[in-house]
C-alpha positions in Angstrom: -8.5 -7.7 -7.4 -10.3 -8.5 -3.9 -9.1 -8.0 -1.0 -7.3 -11.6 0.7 -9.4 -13.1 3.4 -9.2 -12.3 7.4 -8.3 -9.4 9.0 -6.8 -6.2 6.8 -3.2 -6.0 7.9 -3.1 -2.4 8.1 -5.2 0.9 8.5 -5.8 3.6 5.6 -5.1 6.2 8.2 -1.5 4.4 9.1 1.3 6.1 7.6 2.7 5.3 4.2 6.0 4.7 6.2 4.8 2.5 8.9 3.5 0.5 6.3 6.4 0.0 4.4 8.7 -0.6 7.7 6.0 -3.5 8.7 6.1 -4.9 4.5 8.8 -3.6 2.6 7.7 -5.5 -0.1 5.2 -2.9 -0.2 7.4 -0.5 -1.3 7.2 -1.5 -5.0 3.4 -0.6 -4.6 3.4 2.6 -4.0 6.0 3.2 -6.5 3.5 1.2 -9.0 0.8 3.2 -7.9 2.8 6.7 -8.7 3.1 7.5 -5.2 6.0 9.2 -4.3 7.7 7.6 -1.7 10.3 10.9 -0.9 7.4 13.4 -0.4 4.3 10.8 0.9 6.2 8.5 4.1 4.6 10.9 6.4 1.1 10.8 4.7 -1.7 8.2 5.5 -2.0 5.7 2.5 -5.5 6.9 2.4 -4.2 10.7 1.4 -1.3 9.3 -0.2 -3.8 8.0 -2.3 -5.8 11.0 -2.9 -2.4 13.0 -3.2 -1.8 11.1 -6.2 -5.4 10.6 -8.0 -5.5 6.9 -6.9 -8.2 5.3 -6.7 -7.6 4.4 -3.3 -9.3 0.5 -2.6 -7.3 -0.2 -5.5 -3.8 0.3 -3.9 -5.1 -1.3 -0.9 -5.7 -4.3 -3.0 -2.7 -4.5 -4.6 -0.9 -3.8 -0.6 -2.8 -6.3 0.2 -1.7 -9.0 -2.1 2.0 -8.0 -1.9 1.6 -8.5 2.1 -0.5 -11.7 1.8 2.1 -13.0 -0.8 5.1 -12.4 1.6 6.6 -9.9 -0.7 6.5 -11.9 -3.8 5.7 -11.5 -7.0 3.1 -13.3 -8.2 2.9 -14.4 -12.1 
């Protein structure tokens, strides 16, 4: 999956919470992803990511597409 074109709407440094208060449609991601959301709101998605052995430009991807999508789900 690439990542949608323009600007990335958020940082790897910002925390997993501000991203889900800005998309809570991400949410769902990080759950996908096996991140979990009671112990990682505080973290950076980028150590979020390592915290959990994801391969980290993946669940950007995937944040990505949720946030370019609106929140949907796309089939």
């Amino acid at each position: 999956m690439s990542f949608p074109v323009g600007p990335v709407p958020f940082e790897p440094s910002q925390s997993v919470e501000a991203v889900i208060r800005a998309y809570p449609g991400t949410a769902a991601v990080f759950r996908d992803h096996d991140i979990e959301l009671c112990c990682s709101m505080g973290l950076s998605v980028r150590d979020a990511a390592y915290a959990a052995g994801v391969d980290e430009a993946a669940l950007r991807a995937d944040l990505c597409a949720v946030i370019a999508t609106g929140g949907a789900i796309q089939f």
